[in-house]
C-alpha positions, 0 to 999 in steps of 0.5 A: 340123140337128145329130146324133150320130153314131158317130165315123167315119174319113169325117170325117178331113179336118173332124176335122182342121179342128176340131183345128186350131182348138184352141189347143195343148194345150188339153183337148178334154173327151168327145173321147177324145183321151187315146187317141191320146196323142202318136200323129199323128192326120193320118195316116189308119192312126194316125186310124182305129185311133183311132177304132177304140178310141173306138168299142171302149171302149163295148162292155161285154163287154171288159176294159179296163185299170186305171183306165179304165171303159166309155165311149160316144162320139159325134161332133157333126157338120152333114152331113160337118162335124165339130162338137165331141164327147161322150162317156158314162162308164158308171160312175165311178171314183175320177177321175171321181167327184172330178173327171170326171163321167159325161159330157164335151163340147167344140165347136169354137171355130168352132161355139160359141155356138148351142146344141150342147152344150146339145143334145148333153148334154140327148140324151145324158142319154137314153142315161144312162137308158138304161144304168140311171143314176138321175144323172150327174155333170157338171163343168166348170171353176170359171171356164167359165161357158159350160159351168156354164150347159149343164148348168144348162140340162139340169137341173145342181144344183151340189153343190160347187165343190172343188180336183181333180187336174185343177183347180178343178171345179165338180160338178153332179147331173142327175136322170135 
Protein backbone atom coordinates (compact mmCIF):
# COMPACT_ATOMS: atom_id res chain seq x y z
CA UNK A 1 0.00 0.00 0.00
CA UNK A 2 1.34 3.34 -1.08
CA UNK A 3 2.11 6.65 1.17
CA UNK A 4 3.63 9.82 1.52
CA UNK A 5 5.81 10.45 3.68
CA UNK A 6 8.15 13.17 4.99
CA UNK A 7 11.53 12.47 2.84
CA UNK A 8 13.96 10.55 5.00
CA UNK A 9 17.77 10.09 5.01
CA UNK A 10 16.39 5.97 5.67
CA UNK A 11 15.52 5.31 2.34
CA UNK A 12 19.26 6.42 0.84
CA UNK A 13 20.02 3.20 -0.60
CA UNK A 14 16.26 2.96 -2.59
CA UNK A 15 16.42 6.75 -3.58
CA UNK A 16 19.48 5.95 -5.35
CA UNK A 17 17.93 3.19 -6.96
CA UNK A 18 15.00 5.20 -8.05
CA UNK A 19 17.72 7.67 -9.41
CA UNK A 20 19.57 5.34 -11.41
CA UNK A 21 16.54 4.58 -13.40
CA UNK A 22 16.54 7.99 -14.70
CA UNK A 23 18.01 8.96 -17.79
CA UNK A 24 20.50 11.47 -17.25
CA UNK A 25 19.46 14.83 -17.26
CA UNK A 26 16.14 13.93 -17.18
CA UNK A 27 13.89 16.46 -14.95
CA UNK A 28 12.28 14.70 -12.06
CA UNK A 29 9.17 17.14 -11.34
CA UNK A 30 8.27 17.63 -7.29
CA UNK A 31 11.36 16.26 -6.34
CA UNK A 32 13.59 18.96 -5.47
CA UNK A 33 16.42 17.77 -6.97
CA UNK A 34 17.06 21.62 -7.99
CA UNK A 35 18.53 21.75 -4.28
CA UNK A 36 21.28 19.68 -4.52
CA UNK A 37 22.54 21.07 -8.01
CA UNK A 38 25.75 19.41 -8.88
CA UNK A 39 26.06 18.10 -5.07
CA UNK A 40 26.75 14.05 -5.24
CA UNK A 41 23.80 12.73 -3.38
CA UNK A 42 25.47 8.97 -2.79
CA UNK A 43 27.29 10.41 -0.37
CA UNK A 44 25.23 10.14 2.53
CA UNK A 45 26.45 13.83 4.66
CA UNK A 46 25.66 15.75 1.11
CA UNK A 47 22.05 13.38 0.81
CA UNK A 48 20.84 14.23 4.17
CA UNK A 49 21.78 17.77 4.12
CA UNK A 50 19.60 17.46 1.15
CA UNK A 51 16.84 16.29 2.61
CA UNK A 52 17.53 18.55 5.31
CA UNK A 53 16.68 21.77 3.22
CA UNK A 54 13.73 19.46 1.35
CA UNK A 55 12.29 19.09 4.63
CA UNK A 56 13.14 22.97 5.83
CA UNK A 57 11.54 24.66 2.79
CA UNK A 58 7.95 24.19 4.05
CA UNK A 59 8.45 25.77 7.24
CA UNK A 60 6.53 29.07 6.61
CA UNK A 61 8.40 31.02 9.42
CA UNK A 62 11.75 31.05 7.28
CA UNK A 63 12.97 33.44 4.90
CA UNK A 64 13.89 32.13 1.91
CA UNK A 65 16.00 33.54 -1.23
CA UNK A 66 14.98 35.55 -3.92
CA UNK A 67 12.52 33.68 -6.21
CA UNK A 68 12.04 30.75 -4.33
CA UNK A 69 8.67 30.15 -2.39
CA UNK A 70 7.53 27.75 0.58
CA UNK A 71 7.50 24.45 -0.56
CA UNK A 72 6.27 20.88 1.18
CA UNK A 73 7.47 17.81 -0.07
CA UNK A 74 6.79 14.32 0.11
CA UNK A 75 8.08 11.02 -0.85
CA UNK A 76 5.86 8.26 -2.50
CA UNK A 77 7.20 5.10 -1.09
CA UNK A 78 5.84 1.04 -0.59
CA UNK A 79 7.63 0.13 2.89
CA UNK A 80 11.36 1.25 2.53
CA UNK A 81 10.75 1.45 -1.41
CA UNK A 82 11.30 4.80 -2.70
CA UNK A 83 8.59 5.15 -5.35
CA UNK A 84 8.65 8.84 -7.09
CA UNK A 85 7.81 12.27 -5.40
CA UNK A 86 5.63 15.30 -4.89
CA UNK A 87 5.94 18.52 -3.79
CA UNK A 88 3.04 21.42 -2.91
CA UNK A 89 4.44 25.36 -3.71
CA UNK A 90 2.54 27.19 -1.17
CA UNK A 91 2.28 30.07 -3.53
CA UNK A 92 3.00 31.18 -7.04
CA UNK A 93 5.74 33.27 -8.12
CA UNK A 94 6.01 34.73 -11.57
CA UNK A 95 7.90 31.04 -12.72
CA UNK A 96 5.44 29.01 -11.50
CA UNK A 97 2.27 30.92 -12.25
CA UNK A 98 3.72 30.93 -16.21
CA UNK A 99 5.00 27.40 -16.15
CA UNK A 100 5.41 25.41 -12.79
CA UNK A 101 2.07 25.13 -10.96
CA UNK A 102 1.56 24.84 -7.35
CA UNK A 103 2.46 21.23 -7.31
CA UNK A 104 5.08 18.80 -9.37
CA UNK A 105 5.21 14.83 -9.12
CA UNK A 106 7.22 12.09 -11.02
CA UNK A 107 7.39 8.11 -10.33
CA UNK A 108 10.24 6.05 -11.15
CA UNK A 109 10.05 4.43 -14.32
CA UNK A 110 9.95 1.02 -12.57
CA UNK A 111 6.71 1.98 -10.77
CA UNK A 112 4.60 3.68 -13.46
CA UNK A 113 1.49 2.77 -14.88
CA UNK A 114 -0.37 1.84 -11.48
CA UNK A 115 -2.10 4.46 -10.40
CA UNK A 116 0.55 6.52 -7.98
CA UNK A 117 0.46 9.85 -9.43
CA UNK A 118 -2.87 9.95 -9.58
CA UNK A 119 -3.03 9.09 -6.20
CA UNK A 120 -0.23 11.29 -4.71
CA UNK A 121 -1.96 14.12 -6.45
CA UNK A 122 -5.53 13.69 -5.58
CA UNK A 123 -4.07 13.28 -1.57
CA UNK A 124 -2.07 16.35 -1.95
CA UNK A 125 -4.86 18.35 -3.22
CA UNK A 126 -6.28 17.87 0.41
CA UNK A 127 -3.33 19.53 2.08
CA UNK A 128 -3.79 22.32 -0.78
CA UNK A 129 -7.16 23.11 1.01
CA UNK A 130 -5.39 22.67 3.81
CA UNK A 131 -3.13 25.96 3.28
CA UNK A 132 -5.99 27.91 2.20
CA UNK A 133 -5.75 27.58 -1.67
CA UNK A 134 -9.42 27.71 -3.53
CA UNK A 135 -7.24 26.07 -6.84
CA UNK A 136 -3.95 24.64 -7.88
CA UNK A 137 -2.33 24.89 -11.00
CA UNK A 138 -0.78 22.02 -12.42
CA UNK A 139 1.23 21.80 -15.71
CA UNK A 140 2.93 19.33 -17.50
CA UNK A 141 4.01 18.97 -20.98
CA UNK A 142 2.45 19.65 -23.95
CA UNK A 143 3.51 16.00 -25.17
CA UNK A 144 3.25 14.01 -21.52
CA UNK A 145 -0.10 12.47 -22.03
CA UNK A 146 0.22 10.27 -19.27
CA UNK A 147 0.70 13.23 -16.98
CA UNK A 148 -2.22 15.58 -18.84
CA UNK A 149 -4.48 12.57 -17.71
CA UNK A 150 -3.65 12.63 -14.01
CA UNK A 151 -4.60 15.73 -13.42
CA UNK A 152 -7.62 15.40 -15.73
CA UNK A 153 -8.27 12.73 -13.39
CA UNK A 154 -7.94 14.71 -10.18
CA UNK A 155 -10.28 17.21 -11.52
CA UNK A 156 -7.74 19.53 -14.36
CA UNK A 157 -9.71 21.91 -16.52
CA UNK A 158 -7.13 22.95 -19.13
CA UNK A 159 -6.67 26.62 -19.40
CA UNK A 160 -4.05 27.05 -21.99
CA UNK A 161 -1.64 25.35 -23.64
CA UNK A 162 1.42 28.33 -24.19
CA UNK A 163 5.55 28.29 -24.92
CA UNK A 164 7.30 28.59 -21.36
CA UNK A 165 10.72 29.04 -20.30
CA UNK A 166 10.76 25.46 -19.57
CA UNK A 167 9.02 24.47 -22.73
CA UNK A 168 5.76 23.73 -24.17
CA UNK A 169 3.06 23.64 -21.11
CA UNK A 170 0.15 22.78 -20.70
CA UNK A 171 -1.95 24.74 -17.58
CA UNK A 172 -4.56 23.03 -16.09
CA UNK A 173 -7.01 24.62 -12.83
CA UNK A 174 -8.22 22.18 -10.15
CA UNK A 175 -11.01 23.34 -8.06
CA UNK A 176 -10.14 22.89 -4.44
Amino acid sequence: MPQLITPTTRLHVSWLAARAEWNAGDHQAGGGVWLAAEQELADPDVFAAWVGRLCAMSDRSRTLPAGQVHDTHWWIVEGDTYLGAIDLRHELNDLLLHAGGHIGYSVRPSARRRGLATWALGAVLAEARSLGLDRALLTCDDTNTASARTIERNGGVLEDVRETELGRKRRYWIEL
